[in-house]
N, CA, C and O of each residue as an XYZ file, in Angstrom:
528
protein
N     -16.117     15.102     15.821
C     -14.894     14.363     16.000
C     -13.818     15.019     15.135
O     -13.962     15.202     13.926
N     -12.957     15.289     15.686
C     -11.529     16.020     14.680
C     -10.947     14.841     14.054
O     -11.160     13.669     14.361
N     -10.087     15.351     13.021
C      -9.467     14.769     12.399
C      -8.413     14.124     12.787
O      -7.934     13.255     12.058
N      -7.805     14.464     14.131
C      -6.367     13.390     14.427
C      -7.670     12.570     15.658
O      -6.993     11.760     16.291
N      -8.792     12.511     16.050
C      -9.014     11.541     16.788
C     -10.201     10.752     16.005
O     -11.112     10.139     16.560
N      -9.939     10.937     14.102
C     -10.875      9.764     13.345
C      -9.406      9.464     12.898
O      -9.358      8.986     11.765
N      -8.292      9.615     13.466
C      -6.763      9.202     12.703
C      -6.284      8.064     13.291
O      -5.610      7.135     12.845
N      -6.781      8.312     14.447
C      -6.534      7.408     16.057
C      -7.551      6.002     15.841
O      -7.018      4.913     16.055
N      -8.920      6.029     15.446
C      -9.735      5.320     15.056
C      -9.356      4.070     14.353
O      -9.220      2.898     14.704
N      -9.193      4.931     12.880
C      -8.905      3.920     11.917
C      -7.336      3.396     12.140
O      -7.023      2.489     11.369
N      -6.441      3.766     12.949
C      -4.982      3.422     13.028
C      -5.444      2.046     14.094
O      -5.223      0.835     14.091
N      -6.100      2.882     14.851
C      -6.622      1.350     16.292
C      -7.546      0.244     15.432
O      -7.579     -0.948     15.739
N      -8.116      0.684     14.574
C      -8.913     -0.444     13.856
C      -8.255     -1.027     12.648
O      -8.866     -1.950     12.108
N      -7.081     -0.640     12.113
C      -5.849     -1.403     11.454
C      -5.532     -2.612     12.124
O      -5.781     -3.814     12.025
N      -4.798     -1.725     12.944
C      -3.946     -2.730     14.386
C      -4.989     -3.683     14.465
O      -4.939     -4.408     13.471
N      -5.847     -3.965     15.174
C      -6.582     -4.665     15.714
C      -7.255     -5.850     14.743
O      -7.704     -6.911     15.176
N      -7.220     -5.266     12.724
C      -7.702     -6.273     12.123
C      -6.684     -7.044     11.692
O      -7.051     -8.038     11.066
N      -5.221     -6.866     11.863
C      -3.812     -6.554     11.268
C      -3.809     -7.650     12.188
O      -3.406     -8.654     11.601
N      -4.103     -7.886     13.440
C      -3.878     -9.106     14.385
C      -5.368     -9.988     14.497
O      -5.531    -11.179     14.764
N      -6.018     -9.302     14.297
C      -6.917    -10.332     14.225
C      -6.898    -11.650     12.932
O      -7.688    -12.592     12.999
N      -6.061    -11.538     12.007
C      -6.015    -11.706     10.729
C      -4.947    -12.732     10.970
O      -4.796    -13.686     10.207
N      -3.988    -12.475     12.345
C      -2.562    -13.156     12.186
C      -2.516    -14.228     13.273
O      -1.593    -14.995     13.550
N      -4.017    -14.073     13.958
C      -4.107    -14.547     14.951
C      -4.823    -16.066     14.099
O      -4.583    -17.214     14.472
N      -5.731    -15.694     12.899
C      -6.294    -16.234     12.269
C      -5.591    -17.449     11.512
O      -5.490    -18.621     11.874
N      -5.262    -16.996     10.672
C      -3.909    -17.664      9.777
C      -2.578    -17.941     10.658
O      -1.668    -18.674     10.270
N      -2.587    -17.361     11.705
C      -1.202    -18.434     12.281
C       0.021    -17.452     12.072
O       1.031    -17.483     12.774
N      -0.220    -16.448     10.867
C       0.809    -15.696     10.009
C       1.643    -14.893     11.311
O       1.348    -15.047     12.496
N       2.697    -14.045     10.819
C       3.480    -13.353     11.943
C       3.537    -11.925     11.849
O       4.465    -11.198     12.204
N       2.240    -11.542     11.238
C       1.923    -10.624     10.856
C       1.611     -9.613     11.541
O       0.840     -8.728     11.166
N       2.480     -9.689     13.145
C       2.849     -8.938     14.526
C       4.288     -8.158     13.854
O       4.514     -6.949     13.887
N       5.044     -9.080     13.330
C       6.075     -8.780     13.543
C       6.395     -7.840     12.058
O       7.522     -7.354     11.962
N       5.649     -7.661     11.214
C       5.325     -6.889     10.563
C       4.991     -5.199     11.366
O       5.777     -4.252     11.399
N       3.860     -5.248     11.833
C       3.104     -4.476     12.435
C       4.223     -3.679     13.158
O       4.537     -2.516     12.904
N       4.808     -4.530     14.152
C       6.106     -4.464     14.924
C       7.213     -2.814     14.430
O       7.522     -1.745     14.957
N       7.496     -3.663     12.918
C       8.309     -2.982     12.282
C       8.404     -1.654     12.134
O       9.203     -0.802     12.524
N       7.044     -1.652     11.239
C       6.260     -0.718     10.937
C       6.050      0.801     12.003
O       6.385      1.979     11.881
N       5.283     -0.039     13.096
C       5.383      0.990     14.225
C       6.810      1.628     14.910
O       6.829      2.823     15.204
N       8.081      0.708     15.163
C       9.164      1.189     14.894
C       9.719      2.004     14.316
O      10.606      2.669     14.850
N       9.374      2.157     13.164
C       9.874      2.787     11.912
C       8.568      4.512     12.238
O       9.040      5.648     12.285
N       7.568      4.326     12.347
C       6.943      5.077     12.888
C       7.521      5.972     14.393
O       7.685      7.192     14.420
N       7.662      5.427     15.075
C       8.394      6.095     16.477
C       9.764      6.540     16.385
O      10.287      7.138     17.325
N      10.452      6.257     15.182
C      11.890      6.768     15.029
C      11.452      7.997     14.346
O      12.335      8.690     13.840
N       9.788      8.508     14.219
C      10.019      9.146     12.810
C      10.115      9.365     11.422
O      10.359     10.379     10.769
N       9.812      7.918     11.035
C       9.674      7.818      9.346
C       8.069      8.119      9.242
O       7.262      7.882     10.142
N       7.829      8.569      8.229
C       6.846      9.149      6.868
C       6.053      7.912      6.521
O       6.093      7.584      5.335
N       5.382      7.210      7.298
C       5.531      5.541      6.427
C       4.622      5.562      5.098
O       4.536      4.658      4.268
N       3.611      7.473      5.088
C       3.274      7.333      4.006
C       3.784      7.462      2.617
O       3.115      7.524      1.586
N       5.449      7.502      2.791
C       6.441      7.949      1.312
C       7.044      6.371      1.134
O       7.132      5.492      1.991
N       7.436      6.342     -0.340
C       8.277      4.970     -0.418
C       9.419      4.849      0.892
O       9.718      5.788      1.629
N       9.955      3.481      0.975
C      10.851      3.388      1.796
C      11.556      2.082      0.865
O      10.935      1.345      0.099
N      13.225      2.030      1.211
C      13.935      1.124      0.364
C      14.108      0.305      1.429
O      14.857      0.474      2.392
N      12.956     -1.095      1.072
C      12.891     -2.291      2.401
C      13.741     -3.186      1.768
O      13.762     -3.495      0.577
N      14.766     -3.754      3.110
C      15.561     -5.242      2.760
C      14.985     -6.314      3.192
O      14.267     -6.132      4.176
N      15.054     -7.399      2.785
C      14.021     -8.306      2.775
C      15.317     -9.604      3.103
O      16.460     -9.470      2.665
N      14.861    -10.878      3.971
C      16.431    -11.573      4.558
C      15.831    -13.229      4.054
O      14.697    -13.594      4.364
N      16.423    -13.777      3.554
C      16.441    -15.323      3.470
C      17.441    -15.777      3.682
O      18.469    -15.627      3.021
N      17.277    -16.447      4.712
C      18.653    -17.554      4.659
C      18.394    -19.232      4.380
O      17.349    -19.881      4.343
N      19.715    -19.597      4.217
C      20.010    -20.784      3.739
C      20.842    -21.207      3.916
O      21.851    -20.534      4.126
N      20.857    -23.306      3.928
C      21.966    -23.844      4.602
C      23.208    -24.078      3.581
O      24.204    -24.638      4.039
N      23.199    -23.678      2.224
C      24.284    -23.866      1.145
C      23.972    -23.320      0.030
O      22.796    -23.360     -0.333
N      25.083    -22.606     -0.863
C      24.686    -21.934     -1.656
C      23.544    -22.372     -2.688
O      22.821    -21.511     -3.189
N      23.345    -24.212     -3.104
C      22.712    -24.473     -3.965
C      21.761    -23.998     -3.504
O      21.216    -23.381     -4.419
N      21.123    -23.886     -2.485
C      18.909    -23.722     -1.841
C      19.150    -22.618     -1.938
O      18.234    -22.084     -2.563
N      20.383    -21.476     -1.487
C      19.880    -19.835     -2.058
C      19.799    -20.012     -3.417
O      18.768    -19.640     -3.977
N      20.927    -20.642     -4.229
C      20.643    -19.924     -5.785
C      18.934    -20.611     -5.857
O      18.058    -19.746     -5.838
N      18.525    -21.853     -5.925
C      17.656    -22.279     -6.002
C      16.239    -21.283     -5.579
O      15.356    -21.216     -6.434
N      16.090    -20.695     -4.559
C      14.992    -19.548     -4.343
C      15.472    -18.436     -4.860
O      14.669    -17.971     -5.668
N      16.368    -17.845     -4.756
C      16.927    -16.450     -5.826
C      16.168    -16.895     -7.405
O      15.666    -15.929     -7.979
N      16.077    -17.924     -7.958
C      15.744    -18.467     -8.947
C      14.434    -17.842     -9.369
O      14.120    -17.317    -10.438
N      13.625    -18.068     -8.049
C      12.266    -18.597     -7.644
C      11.818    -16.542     -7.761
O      10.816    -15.969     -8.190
N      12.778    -16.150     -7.310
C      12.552    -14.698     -6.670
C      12.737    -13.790     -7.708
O      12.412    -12.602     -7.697
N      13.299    -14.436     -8.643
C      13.834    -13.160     -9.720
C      12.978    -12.517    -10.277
O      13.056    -11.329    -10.589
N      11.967    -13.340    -10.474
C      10.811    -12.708    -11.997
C      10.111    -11.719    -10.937
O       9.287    -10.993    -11.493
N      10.220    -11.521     -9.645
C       9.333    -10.120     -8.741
C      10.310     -9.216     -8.885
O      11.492     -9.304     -9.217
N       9.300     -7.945     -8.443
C       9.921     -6.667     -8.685
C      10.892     -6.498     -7.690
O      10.760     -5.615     -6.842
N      12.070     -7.422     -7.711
C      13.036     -6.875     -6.022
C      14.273     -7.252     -6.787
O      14.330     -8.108     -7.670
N      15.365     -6.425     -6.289
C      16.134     -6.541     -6.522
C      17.353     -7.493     -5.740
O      17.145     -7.448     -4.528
N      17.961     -7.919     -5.908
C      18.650     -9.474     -5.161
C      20.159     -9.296     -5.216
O      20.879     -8.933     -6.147
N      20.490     -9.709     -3.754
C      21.948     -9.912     -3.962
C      22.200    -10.932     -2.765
O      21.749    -10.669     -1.650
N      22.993    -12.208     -3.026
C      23.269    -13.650     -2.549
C      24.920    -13.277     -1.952
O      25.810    -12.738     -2.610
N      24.971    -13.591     -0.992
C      26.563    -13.720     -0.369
C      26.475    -14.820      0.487
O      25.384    -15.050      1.008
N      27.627    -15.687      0.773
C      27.904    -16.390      1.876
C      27.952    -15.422      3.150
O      28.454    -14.299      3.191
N      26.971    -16.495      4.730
C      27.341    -15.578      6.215
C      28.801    -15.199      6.105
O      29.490    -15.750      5.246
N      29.331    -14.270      6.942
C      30.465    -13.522      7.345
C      30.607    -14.049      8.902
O      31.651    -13.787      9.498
N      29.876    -14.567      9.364
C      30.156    -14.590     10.885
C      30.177    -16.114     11.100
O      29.932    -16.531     12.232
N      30.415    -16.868     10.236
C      31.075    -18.583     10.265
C      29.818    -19.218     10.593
O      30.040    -20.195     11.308
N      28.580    -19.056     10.357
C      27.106    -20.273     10.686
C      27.445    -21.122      9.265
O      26.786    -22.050      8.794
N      28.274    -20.713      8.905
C      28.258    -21.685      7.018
C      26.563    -21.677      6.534
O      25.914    -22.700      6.314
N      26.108    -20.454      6.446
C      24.683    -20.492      5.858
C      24.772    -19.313      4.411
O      25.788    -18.743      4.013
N      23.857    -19.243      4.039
C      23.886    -18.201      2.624
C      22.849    -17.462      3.156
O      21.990    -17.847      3.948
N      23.037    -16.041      2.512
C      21.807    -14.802      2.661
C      21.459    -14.465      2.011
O      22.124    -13.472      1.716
N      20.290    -14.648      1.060
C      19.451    -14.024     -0.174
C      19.201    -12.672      0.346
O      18.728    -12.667      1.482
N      19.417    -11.408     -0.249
C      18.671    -10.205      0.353
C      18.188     -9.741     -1.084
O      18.672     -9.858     -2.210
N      16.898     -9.097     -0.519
C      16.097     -8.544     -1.706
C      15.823     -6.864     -1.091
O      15.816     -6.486      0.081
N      15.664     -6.263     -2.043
C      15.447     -4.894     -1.788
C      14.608     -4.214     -2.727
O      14.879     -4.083     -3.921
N      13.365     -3.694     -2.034
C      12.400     -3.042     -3.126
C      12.130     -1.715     -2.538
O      12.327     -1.551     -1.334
N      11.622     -0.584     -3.412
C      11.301      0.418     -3.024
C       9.975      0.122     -2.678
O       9.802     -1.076     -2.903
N       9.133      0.552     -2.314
C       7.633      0.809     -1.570
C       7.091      1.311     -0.207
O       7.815      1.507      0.769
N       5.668      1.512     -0.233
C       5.360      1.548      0.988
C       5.340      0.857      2.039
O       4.765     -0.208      1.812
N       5.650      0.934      2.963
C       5.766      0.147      4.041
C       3.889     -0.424      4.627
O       3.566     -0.386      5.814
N       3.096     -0.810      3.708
C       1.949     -1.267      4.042
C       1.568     -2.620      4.738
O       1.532     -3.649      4.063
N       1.343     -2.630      5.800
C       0.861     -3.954      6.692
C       0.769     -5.242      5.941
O       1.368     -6.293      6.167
N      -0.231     -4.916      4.859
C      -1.031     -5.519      4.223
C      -0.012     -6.530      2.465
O      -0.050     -7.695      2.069
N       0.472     -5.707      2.129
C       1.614     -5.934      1.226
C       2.764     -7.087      2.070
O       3.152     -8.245      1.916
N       2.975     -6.027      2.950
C       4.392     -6.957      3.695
C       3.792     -8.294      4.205
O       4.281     -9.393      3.939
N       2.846     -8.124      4.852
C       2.227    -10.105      5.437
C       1.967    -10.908      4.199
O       1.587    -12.061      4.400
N       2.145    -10.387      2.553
C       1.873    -11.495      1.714
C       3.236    -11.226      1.301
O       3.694    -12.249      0.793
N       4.088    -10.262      1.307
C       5.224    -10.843      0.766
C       6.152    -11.714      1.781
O       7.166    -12.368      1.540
N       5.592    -11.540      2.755
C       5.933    -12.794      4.096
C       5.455    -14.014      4.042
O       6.092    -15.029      4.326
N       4.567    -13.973      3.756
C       3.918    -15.534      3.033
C       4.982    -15.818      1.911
O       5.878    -16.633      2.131
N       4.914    -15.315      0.998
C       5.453    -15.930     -0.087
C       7.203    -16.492      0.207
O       7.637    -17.641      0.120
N       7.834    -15.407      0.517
C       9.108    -15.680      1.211
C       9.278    -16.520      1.721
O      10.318    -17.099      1.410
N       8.247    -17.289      3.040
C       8.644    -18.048      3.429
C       8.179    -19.439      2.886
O       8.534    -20.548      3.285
N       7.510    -19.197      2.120
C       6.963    -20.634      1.354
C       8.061    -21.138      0.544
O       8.570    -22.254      0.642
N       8.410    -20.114     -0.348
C       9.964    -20.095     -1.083
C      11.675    -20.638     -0.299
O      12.634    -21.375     -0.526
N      11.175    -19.708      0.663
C      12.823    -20.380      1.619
C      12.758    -21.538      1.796
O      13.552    -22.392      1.403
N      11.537    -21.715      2.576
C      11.170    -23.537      2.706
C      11.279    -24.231      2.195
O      12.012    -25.178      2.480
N      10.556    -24.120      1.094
C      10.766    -25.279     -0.109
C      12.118    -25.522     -0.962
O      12.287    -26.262     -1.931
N      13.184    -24.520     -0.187
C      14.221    -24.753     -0.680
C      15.115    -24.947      0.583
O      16.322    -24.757      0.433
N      14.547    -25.384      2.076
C      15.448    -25.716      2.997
C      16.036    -24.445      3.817
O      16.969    -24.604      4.604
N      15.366    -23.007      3.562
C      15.714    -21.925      4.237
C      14.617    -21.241      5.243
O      13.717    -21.696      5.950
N      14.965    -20.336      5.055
C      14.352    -19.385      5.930
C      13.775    -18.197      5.881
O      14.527    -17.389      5.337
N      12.481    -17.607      6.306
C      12.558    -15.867      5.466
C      12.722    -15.457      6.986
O      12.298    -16.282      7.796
N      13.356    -14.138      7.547
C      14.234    -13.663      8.400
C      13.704    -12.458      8.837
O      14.282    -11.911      9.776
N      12.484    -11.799      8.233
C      11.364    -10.908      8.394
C      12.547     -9.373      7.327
O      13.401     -9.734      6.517
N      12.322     -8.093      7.571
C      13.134     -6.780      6.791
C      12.589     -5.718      8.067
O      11.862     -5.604      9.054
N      13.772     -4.933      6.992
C      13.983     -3.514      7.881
C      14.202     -2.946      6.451
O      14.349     -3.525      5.375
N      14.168     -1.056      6.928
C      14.158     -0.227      6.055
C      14.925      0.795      7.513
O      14.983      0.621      8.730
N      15.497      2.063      6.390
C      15.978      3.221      7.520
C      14.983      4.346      6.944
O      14.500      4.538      5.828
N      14.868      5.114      8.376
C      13.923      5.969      8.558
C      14.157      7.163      7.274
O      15.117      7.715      6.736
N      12.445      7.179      7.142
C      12.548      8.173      6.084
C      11.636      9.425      6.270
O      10.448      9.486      6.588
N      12.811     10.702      5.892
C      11.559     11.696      6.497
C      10.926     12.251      5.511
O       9.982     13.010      5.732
């Protein structure tokens, strides 16, 4: 067996535990996967860091500052603005360097959205731009 068809293997047996896992827990851990492969078909490296933005929203500034709160002590960096396009909602964005790993991103998707929630928001899933 060559090496790009034991590459093909373990990439199909990712995928497949990557949903079996999301199918499990309920999690949206497609839309992860989603990304990922995106970011893959444009051409990114997904094995080099990538600078991912990460989206929470919220219905008033108090529930963003309130999870920004919640968010600070992790390794991401944060910046809070009011929408621009009149929903009268707030946007927590976080931005970390790392790998773009399946496995990382579905728990920092958990956590996000446990956090938005409990403060009346939302986690909004991230994007990163292609890296070669």
């Amino acid at each position: 067996m060559s090496l790009t068809s034991i590459a093909i293997v373990v990439l199909v047996a990712t995928i497949a535990a990557v949903l079996i896992h999301a199918h499990r827990t309920g999690s949206h851990a497609s839309a992860d996967l989603r990304v990922i492969t995106q970011l893959q078909r444009a051409g990114s490296k997904i094995d080099k860091p990538h600078e991912i933005d990460f989206f929470l929203y919220f219905p008033n500034e108090e529930s963003a500052r309130q999870a920004a709160e919640k968010i600070r002590t992790e390794e991401f960096r944060l910046s809070m603005k009011s929408d621009s396009q009149g929903k009268q909602q707030w946007l927590v964005q976080l931005h970390r360097t790392m790998l773009p790993e399946v496995w990382a991103l579905i728990e920092i998707r958990r956590k996000f959205t446990e956090i938005a929630e409990a403060s009346g928001g939302s986690y909004d899933g991230w994007g990163a731009a292609v890296v070669n």
